[in-house]
C-alpha positions in Angstrom: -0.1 9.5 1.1 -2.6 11.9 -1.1 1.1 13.3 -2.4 2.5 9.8 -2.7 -0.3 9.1 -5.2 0.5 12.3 -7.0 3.9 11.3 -7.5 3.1 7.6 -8.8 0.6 8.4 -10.9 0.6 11.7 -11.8 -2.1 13.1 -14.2 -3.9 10.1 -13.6 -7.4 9.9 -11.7 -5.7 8.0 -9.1 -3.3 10.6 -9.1 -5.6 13.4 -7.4 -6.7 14.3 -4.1 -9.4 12.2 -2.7 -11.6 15.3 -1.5 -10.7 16.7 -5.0 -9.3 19.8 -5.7 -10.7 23.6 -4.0 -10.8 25.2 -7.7 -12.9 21.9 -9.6 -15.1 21.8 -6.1 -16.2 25.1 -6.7 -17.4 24.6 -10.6 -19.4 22.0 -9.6 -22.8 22.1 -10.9 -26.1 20.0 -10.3 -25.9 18.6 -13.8 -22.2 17.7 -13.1 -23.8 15.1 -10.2 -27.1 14.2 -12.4 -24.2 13.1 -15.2 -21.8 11.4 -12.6 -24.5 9.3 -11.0 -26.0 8.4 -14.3 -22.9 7.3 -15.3 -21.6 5.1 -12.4 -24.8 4.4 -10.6 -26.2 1.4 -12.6 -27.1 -2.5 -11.3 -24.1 -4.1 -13.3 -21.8 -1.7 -11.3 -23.2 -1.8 -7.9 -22.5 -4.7 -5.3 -24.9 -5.1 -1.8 -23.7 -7.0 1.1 -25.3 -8.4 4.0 -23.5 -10.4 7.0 -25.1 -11.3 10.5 -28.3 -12.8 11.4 -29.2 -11.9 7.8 -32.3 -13.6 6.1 -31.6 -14.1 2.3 -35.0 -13.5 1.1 -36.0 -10.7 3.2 -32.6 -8.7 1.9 -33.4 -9.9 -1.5 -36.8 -8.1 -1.1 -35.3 -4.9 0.6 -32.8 -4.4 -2.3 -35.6 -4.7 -5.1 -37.7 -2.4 -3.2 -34.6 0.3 -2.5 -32.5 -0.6 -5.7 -35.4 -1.6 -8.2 -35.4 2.1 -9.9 -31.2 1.7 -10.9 -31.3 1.0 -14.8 -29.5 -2.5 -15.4 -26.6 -1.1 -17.5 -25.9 2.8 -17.9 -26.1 4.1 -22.2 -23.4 7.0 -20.9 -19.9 5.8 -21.3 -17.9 5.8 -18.1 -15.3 8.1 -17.7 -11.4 7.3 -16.4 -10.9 4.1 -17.4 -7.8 4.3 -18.8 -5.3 1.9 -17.4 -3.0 3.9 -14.1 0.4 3.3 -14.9 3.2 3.6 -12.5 5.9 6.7 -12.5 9.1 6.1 -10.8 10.0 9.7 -9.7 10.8 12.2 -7.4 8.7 14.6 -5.7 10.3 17.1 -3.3 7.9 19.2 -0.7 10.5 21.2 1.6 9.1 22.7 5.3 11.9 24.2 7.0 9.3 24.7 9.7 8.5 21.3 10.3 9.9 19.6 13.2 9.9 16.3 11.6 10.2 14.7 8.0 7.4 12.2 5.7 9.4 9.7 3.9 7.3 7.4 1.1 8.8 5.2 -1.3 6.6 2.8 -3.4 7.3 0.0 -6.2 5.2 -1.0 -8.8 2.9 -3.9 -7.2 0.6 -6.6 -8.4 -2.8 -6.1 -8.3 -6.4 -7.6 -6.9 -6.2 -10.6 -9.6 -2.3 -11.2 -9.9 -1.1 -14.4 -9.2 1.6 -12.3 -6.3 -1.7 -10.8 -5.1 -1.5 -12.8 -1.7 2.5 -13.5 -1.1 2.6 -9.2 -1.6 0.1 -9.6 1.2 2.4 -12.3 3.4 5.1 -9.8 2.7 3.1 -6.8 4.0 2.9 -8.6 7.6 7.0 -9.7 7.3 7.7 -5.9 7.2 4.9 -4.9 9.5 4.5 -1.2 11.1 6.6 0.1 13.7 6.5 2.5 16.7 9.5 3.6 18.4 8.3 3.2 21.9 6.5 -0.8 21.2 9.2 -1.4 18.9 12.9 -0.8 20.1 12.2 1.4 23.5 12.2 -1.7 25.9 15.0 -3.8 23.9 18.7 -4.3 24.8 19.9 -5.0 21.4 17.4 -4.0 18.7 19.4 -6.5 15.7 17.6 -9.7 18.3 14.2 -8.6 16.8 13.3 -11.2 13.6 12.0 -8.4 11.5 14.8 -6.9 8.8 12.6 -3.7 8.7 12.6 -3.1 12.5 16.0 -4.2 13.2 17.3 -1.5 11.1 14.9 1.2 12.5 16.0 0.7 16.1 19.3 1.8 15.1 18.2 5.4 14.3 17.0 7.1 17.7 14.4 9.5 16.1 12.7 7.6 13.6 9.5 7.2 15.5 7.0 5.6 13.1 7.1 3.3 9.9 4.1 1.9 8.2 4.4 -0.8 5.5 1.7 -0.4 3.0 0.4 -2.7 -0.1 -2.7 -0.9 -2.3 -3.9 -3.2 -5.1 -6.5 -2.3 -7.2 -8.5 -3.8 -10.4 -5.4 -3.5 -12.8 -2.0 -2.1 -10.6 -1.0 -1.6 -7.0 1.7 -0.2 -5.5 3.7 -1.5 -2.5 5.9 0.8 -0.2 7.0 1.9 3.2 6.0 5.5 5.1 8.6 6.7 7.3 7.7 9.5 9.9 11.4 10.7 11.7 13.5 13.6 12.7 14.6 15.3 9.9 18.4 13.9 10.7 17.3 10.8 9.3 15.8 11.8 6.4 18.0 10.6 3.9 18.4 7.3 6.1 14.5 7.4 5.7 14.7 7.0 1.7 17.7 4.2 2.0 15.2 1.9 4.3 12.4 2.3 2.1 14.4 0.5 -0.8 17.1 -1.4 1.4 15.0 -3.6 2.6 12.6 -4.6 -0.1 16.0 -4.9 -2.2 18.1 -7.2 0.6 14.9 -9.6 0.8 15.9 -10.3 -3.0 18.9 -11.5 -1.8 18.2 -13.0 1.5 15.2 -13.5 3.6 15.2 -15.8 7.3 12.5 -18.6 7.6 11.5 -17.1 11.1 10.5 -14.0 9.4 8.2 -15.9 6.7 7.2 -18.4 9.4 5.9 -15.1 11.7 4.2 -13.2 8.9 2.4 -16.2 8.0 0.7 -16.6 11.5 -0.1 -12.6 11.9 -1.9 -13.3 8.4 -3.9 -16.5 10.3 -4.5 -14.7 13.2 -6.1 -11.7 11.3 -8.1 -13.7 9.1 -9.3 -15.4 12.4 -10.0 -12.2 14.0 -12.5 -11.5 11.3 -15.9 -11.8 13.1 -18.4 -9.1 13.5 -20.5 -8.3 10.5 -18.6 -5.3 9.7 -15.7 -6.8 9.1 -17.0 -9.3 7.2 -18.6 -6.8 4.9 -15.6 -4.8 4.5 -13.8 -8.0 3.6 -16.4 -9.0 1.0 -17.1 -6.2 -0.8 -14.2 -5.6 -2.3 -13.7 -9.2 -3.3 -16.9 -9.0 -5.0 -16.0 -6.0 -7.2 -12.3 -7.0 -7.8 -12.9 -10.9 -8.2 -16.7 -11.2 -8.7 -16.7 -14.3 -6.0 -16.5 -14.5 -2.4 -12.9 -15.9 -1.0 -13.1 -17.7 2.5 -10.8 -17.4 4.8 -9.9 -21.3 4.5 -8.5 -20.5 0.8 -6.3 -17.2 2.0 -5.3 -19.1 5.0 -3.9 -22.3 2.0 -2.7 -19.9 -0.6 -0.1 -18.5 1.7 0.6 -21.8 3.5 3.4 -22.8 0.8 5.0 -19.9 0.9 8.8 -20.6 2.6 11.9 -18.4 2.6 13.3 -19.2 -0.7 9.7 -18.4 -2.5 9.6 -14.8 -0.8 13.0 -14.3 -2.1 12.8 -15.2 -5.6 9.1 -12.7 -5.4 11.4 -10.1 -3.9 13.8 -10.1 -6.1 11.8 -10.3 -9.3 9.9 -7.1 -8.0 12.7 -5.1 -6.7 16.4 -5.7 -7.3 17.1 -2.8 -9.9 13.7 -2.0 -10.4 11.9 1.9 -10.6 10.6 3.1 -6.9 9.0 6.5 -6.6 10.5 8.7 -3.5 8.4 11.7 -2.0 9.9 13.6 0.9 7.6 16.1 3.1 8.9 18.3 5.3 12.2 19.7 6.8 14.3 17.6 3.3 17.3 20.1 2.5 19.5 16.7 3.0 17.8 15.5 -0.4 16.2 17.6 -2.1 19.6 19.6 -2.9 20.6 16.5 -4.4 17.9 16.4 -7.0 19.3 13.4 -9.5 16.9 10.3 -9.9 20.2 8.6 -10.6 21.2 9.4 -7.6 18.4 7.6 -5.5 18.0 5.0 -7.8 21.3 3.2 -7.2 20.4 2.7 -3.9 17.6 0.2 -5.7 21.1 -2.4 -6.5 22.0 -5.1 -4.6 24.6 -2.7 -3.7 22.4 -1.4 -0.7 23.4 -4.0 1.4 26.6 -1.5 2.0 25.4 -0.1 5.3 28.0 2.6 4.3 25.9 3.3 1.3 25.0 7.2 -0.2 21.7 7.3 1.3 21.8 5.8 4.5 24.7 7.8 6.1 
């Protein structure tokens, strides 16, 4: 995923490893921290959560005690704010030595305050994550499963895992699928990754919506100890400045029918600008190295199971 990041957005911050890189790590002085902290470390930009048997006054005291020294607002200007803006490209990392092949491919995705902000959640759940041996191992006829995603999957013996991912942040978000397979299927790999975001433009089953939409309930129910809670928070507090209860997730994906996840599909995918990375054993396509090439596979065209990329 750290090269999937690279490849979307490139020589931006978010671009870059999250451990950094060995060379910058090594330069790294004391007044290089002093500066960061002064910078970022500031009341304004600093959110505390408590959940459990928590008494509000007695946290409000331990924060003033802990937190009290934290200037209100920081006078140094903070660094990397520009605006991370999504690159459709390819990035190739060949491995003849690897056994097996890392497939991402990622579209440009709403982020934490767009109004497609929870349906690109709902969708998430539709496409799920998959593991050969839960997944397709103990079924007769892997096209009975209502999922699009794993339906496909079961149909290539040595694709073992698949991961459906959606990353929003303050201002952009990305939204892909991470495909882990033999390298056979490598070029298969790419094809799923924008086949079926591409096909739900066209066509998407009410049982699939109808199924994503009570995972989604079930998680939100699931959310209990104080951890979770915290984790759920937090972010909502930096992205939204508010809490959200789980009562107004649950209703703002309640509406959401077939015919809604289509039109959302199709407005984000059909034709649109994926990125592809490929890790691993990929002479299958990195000889072919033409965007062009991969990005056809982004028409409504895809639906040709006899399609450039998937055979």
């Amino acid at each position: 995923m750290e090269n999937v990041y690279y490849n979307v957005f490139r020589d931006h911050m978010m671009g870059q490893p999250i451990l950094g890189d060995i060379d910058n790590i090594r330069r790294i002085t004391r007044d290089m921290v002093v500066d960061f902290h002064a910078r970022n470390y500031f009341g304004e930009n600093v959110v505390v959560v408590g959940a459990g048997n928590v008494h509000h006054q007695q946290l409000v005291d331990l924060v003033e005690q802990h937190f009290s020294s934290l200037p209100r607002r920081s006078s140094l200007k903070m660094h990397n704010l520009e605006k991370a803006v999504f690159n459709p490209g390819l990035l190739m990392i060949r491995d003849d030595e690897m056994y097996n092949s890392s497939i991402g491919v990622f579209y440009d995705a709403p982020s934490w305050k767009h109004e497609d902000f929870y349906s690109f959640l709902l969708l998430q759940r539709m496409i799920g994550s998959y593991e050969i041996n839960q997944n397709s191992g103990h079924l007769n006829d892997v096209s009975k499963q209502y999922n699009a995603m794993h339906s496909l999957l079961g149909e290539y013996p040595d694709i073992t895992r698949a991961e459906c991912l959606f990353s929003p942040y303050s201002d952009c978000g990305i939204f892909g699928n991470w495909f882990f397979g033999n390298e056979v299927f490598t070029r298969p790999m790419n094809w799923l990754g924008c086949a079926i975001p591409t096909n739900y433009g066209e066509y998407v089953t009410e049982v699939e919506v109808v199924r994503a939409r009570n995972v989604f309930w079930g998680e939100l129910m699931g959310i209990q100890s104080a951890s979770d809670v915290m984790q759920q928070i937090g972010p909502q507090m930096l992205y939204l400045n508010r809490r959200v209860p789980r009562s107004e997730m649950a209703k703002r994906v309640s509406h959401v029918d077939a015919d809604f996840m289509r039109q959302l599909c199709y407005k984000w995918f059909y034709d649109a600008e994926p990125s592809f990375t490929n890790w691993g054993p990929i002479q299958d396509t990195s000889s072919v190295g033409s965007y062009k090439y991969f990005k056809v596979n982004t028409m409504n065209t895809v639906s040709n199971l006899h399609h450039s990329l998937s055979t």
